[in-house]
Each structure stands twice: as C-alpha cells, then as structure tokens.
C-alpha positions, 0 to 999 in steps of 0.5 A: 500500500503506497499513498500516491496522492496528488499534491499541488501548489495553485502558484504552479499547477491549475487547482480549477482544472484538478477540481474539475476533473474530479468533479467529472470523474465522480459524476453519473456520467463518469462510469466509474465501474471497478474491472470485476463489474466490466467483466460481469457486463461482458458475461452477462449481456456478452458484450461491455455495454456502458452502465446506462445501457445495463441499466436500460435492459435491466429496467425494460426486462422488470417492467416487462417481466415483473417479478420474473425478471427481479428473480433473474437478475438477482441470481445472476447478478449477485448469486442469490438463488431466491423465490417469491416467498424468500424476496420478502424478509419474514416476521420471524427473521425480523424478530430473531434478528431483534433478539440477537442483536446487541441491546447497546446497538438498539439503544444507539439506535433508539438516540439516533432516531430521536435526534432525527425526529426533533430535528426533521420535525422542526422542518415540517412547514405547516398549512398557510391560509391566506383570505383576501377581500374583494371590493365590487364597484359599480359597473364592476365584473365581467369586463364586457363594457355595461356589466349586464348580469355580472355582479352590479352593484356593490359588495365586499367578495371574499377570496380562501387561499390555502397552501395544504401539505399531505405525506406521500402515500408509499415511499422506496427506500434503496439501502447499499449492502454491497461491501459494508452494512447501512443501518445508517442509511435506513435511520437517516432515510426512513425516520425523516419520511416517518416524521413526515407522515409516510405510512408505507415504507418499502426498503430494498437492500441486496441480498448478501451477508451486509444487506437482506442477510445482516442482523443489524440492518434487520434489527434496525428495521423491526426497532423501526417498525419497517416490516417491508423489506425485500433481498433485491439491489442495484438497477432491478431492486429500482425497477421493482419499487419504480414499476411494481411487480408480483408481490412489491407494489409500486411506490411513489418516491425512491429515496437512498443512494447506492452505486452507479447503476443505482444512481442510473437507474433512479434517473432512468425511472424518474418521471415513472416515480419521483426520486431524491436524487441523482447520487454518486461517490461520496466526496469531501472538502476540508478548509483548513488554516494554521490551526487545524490539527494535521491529524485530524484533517487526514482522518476527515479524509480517509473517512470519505475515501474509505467508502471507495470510491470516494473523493477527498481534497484538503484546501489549505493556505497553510503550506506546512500542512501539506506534508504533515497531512500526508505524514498523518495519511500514511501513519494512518492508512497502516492500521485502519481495516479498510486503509487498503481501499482507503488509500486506492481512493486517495490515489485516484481522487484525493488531493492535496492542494496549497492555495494562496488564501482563503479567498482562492480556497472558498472559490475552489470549493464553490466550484467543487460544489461538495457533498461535505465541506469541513471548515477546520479554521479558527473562525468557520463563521466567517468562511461560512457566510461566503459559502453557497454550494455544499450539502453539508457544512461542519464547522470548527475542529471538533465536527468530523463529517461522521457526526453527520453521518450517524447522529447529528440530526440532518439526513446524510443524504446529499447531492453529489457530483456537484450538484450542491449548486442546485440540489438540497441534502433529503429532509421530511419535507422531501417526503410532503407533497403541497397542493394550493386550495383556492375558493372564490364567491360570486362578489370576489369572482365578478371582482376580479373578473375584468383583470382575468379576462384581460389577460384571457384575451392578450393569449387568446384563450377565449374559453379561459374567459367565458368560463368567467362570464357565464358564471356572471351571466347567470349565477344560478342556485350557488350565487352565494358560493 
C-alpha cells in the first residue's frame, strides 16, 4: 500500500482544472465501474455495454417481466438463488434478528432516531391560509363594457387561499449492502419520511451477508417498525419499487443512494416515480488554516475515501500542512481495516492542494460544489457566510463529517457530483407533497373578473374567459358560493 496522492501548489499547477476533473470523474456520467463489474457486463449481456445501457435492459426486462425478471437478475447478478416467498424478509427473521442483536446497538439506535425526529420535525412547514377581500364597484365584473348580469352593484367578495401539505402515500427506500452494512442509511432515510407522515415504507437492500442477510440492518428495521423489506439491489431492486411487480407494489418516491447503476437507474425511472436524487461517490472538502490539527484533517479524509470510491481534497493556505497531512495519511492508512481501499481512493481522487488564501480556497470549493465541506479554521463563521454550494457544512475542529453521518440530526443524504449548486441534502419535507386550495364567491369572482379576462384575451384563450362570464351571466342556485 503506497499513498500516491496528488499534491499541488495553485502558484504552479491549475487547482480549477484538478477540481474539475474530479468533479467529472465522480459524476453519473463518469462510469466509474471497478474491472470485476466490466467483466460481469461482458458475461452477462456478452458484450461491455456502458452502465446506462445495463441499466436500460435491466429496467425494460422488470417492467416487462415483473417479478420474473427481479428473480433473474438477482441470481445472476449477485448469486442469490431466491423465490417469491424468500424476496420478502419474514416476521420471524425480523424478530430473531431483534433478539440477537446487541441491546447497546438498539439503544444507539433508539438516540439516533430521536435526534432525527426533533430535528426533521422542526422542518415540517405547516398549512398557510391566506383570505383576501374583494371590493365590487359599480359597473364592476365581467369586463364586457355595461356589466349586464355580472355582479352590479356593490359588495365586499371574499377570496380562501390555502397552501395544504399531505405525506406521500408509499415511499422506496434503496439501502447499499454491497461491501459494508447501512443501518445508517435506513435511520437517516426512513425516520425523516416517518416524521413526515409516510405510512408505507418499502426498503430494498441486496441480498448478501451486509444487506437482506445482516442482523443489524434487520434489527434496525423491526426497532423501526419497517416490516417491508425485500433481498433485491442495484438497477432491478429500482425497477421493482419504480414499476411494481408480483408481490412489491409500486411506490411513489425512491429515496437512498447506492452505486452507479443505482444512481442510473433512479434517473432512468424518474418521471415513472419521483426520486431524491441523482447520487454518486461520496466526496469531501476540508478548509483548513494554521490551526487545524494535521491529524485530524487526514482522518476527515480517509473517512470519505474509505467508502471507495470516494473523493477527498484538503484546501489549505497553510503550506506546512501539506506534508504533515500526508505524514498523518500514511501513519494512518497502516492500521485502519479498510486503509487498503482507503488509500486506492486517495490515489485516484484525493488531493492535496496549497492555495494562496482563503479567498482562492472558498472559490475552489464553490466550484467543487461538495457533498461535505469541513471548515477546520479558527473562525468557520466567517468562511461560512461566503459559502453557497455544499450539502453539508461542519464547522470548527471538533465536527468530523461522521457526526453527520450517524447522529447529528440532518439526513446524510446529499447531492453529489456537484450538484450542491442546485440540489438540497433529503429532509421530511422531501417526503410532503403541497397542493394550493383556492375558493372564490360570486362578489370576489365578478371582482376580479375584468383583470382575468384581460389577460384571457392578450393569449387568446377565449374559453379561459367565458368560463368567467357565464358564471356572471347567470349565477344560478350557488350565487352565494
């Protein structure tokens, strides 16, 4: 294990183009796929299709062939020899894995969720109910010159506005179980859309030793009244949820990251369902001045690194650093379990980059747009204020990015890839869909009914305007309504 890990001054080398490529690199279109996946492409469709184009078959196959499909794929793809009956986790195993698990762990467990919920329920916006009143001149309604029959006279009308919010129905949970178990991710996924109001939760997890077959995930979930669990991953298990099959009814909303062909097979059903996100390899900034502890900052990033891929830069003013991070890279790499595919990671997307303020280093993270940003400095307020693009912002020298991974209260799920310019980390309000209630009476509606019709008529949508006038024409039985 050597740690090769790029280093750059920007007074010499070109820290925006370094940025960018690891940007691009680590984006949905960057097809980051290890060799054993190219070689598993090649054997199962007999050609190397690029990731997009496996996860078009896989999706077409599930909404063609349903359950049948599901079952192929996940033997062929993971060695899961599995039926209709065993797809589905059953109430038995959930309560063995219960009784097997450590009492400290479901304790954990029992803090963290409470953590989230006080946090994601001060999220929850409430119903807002506007009313408006509407004054009726005379001559005042229709717009049509003489006001014949439309409200002449005058009045006081009035206007309900209402915004109403309503939790999603049935929502899909994709939790990874590929080299690692998540119990985290169905915490910071499944407690928001609790929290929210979401009655029915469908997780799908691969069906290997740390996904559909690992106790604590299984122990989390029965702590967390999920009952619905099936043994299926990658670009099927979203298909499932997405299109529905035989025994796994469709959902409206997947949610929870997961690897390349996840993440293409989330964009690929969008439009079917709603989706969080379009997620990629985790990534991290830290900003880091004189005062920072080099050890800790190399801790920070081997953290993110060691979910590898993963992509780690340190943007520092201070030069010394620079080396002292790398000196504590190495001396930790040695004896972390996962130091190997850690320092794999650092190799390819890691970097070590001297700047020439903190100015130079806000500008590179900007563009960078990171899922995690870590401000190590003596003041973070005040980089803070400057900072517009990142998922989640931890500041000072004591907040590592695993507090917000496990416990803190926000949602690890982040946007990644760059996509922090735009896109937000999952909360409960992800799981609200709002609808605006509008009610007018007759006063109101004859009120308003000239600027309306105006408008009606410079797009030329005339029946937009009559079904103004012939209210006003005649009321009928509900004038007062």
């Amino acid at each position: 294990m050597t740690l090769d890990i790029t280093t750059l001054d920007s007074a010499d080398g070109d820290a925006i183009g370094l940025i960018d490529q690891l940007r691009a690199q680590l984006s949905p279109q960057g097809d980051i796929v290890s060799e054993a996946g190219r070689a598993r492409t090649i054997e199962l469709f007999g050609e190397a299709l690029a990731p997009q184009d496996v996860v078009q078959r896989i999706c077409d196959d599930v909404a063609r062939d349903g359950l049948d499909a599901v079952l192929d794929y996940t033997r062929r793809l993971d060695g899961a020899e599995l039926t209709a009956e065993t797809l589905r986790v059953s109430d038995d195993e959930f309560h063995a894995a219960h009784q097997a698990a450590d009492p400290e762990f479901l304790a954990t467990i029992g803090r963290i969720r409470a953590n989230i919920v006080e946090f994601q329920s001060s999220l929850l916006p409430e119903d807002v109910t506007v009313t408006r009143q509407r004054s009726l001149e005379t001559g005042q309604g229709s717009g049509q010159g003489s006001g014949q029959g439309s409200g002449q006279g005058s009045g006081q009308g009035s206007v309900e506005l209402r915004q109403r919010y309503r939790p999603l129905r049935r929502v899909g949970i994709c939790v990874p179980g590929g080299a690692a178990a998540y119990p985290s991710t169905l915490l910071m996924t499944a407690v928001p859309a609790r929290t929210a109001g979401v009655e029915q939760i469908a997780v799908v997890v691969p069906p290997t030793e740390f996904g559909g077959y690992n106790t604590q995930l299984l122990a989390a979930c029965h702590e967390l009244g999920i009952d619905e669990v099936y043994r299926v991953g990658g670009a099927q298990g979203v298909a499932a949820l997405a299109y529905g099959v035989e025994g796994i009814e469709a959902v409206d909303k997947i949610v929870g990251p997961g690897n390349l062909f996840v993440a293409l097979a989330k964009r690929r059903v969008f439009g079917e369902v709603d989706i969080d996100s379009i997620a990629g390899p985790s990534e991290v900034v830290v900003m880091a001045d004189e005062t920072a502890d080099a050890r800790f900052l190399a801790s920070d990033l081997i953290s993110q690194a060691e979910h590898s891929p993963g992509a780690s830069v340190l943007l520092t003013w201070h030069r010394p650093l620079i080396e002292q991070v790398r000196e504590a890279l190495v001396e930790q790499l040695g004896r972390l379990p996962r130091g190997d595919l850690a320092c794999e990671s650092l190799n390819r997307f890691g970097a070590l980059v001297c700047v020439a303020d903190p100015g130079e280093a806000i500008a590179l993270s900007e563009r960078m747009a990171p899922e995690h940003l870590h401000i190590s400095t003596a003041d973070p307020d005040s980089i803070l204020t400057q900072v517009q693009n990142a998922g989640a912002i931890f500041l000072g020298h004591h907040t590592p990015v695993a507090l917000g991974d496990y416990i803190a209260g926000p949602s690890h799920v982040l946007p990644t890839g760059g996509t922090a310019r735009f896109a937000n980390g999952l909360s409960a309000n992800d799981f609200l869909k709002r609808s605006s209630v509008i009610r007018y009476d007759l006063n109101a509606l004859a009120a308003d009914s000239a600027d309306v019709c105006r408008m009606a008529d410079a797009e030329g949508l005339g029946a937009h305007a009559a079904s103004i006038t012939i209210r006003l024409e005649d009321p009928g039985d509900g004038s007062s309504a």
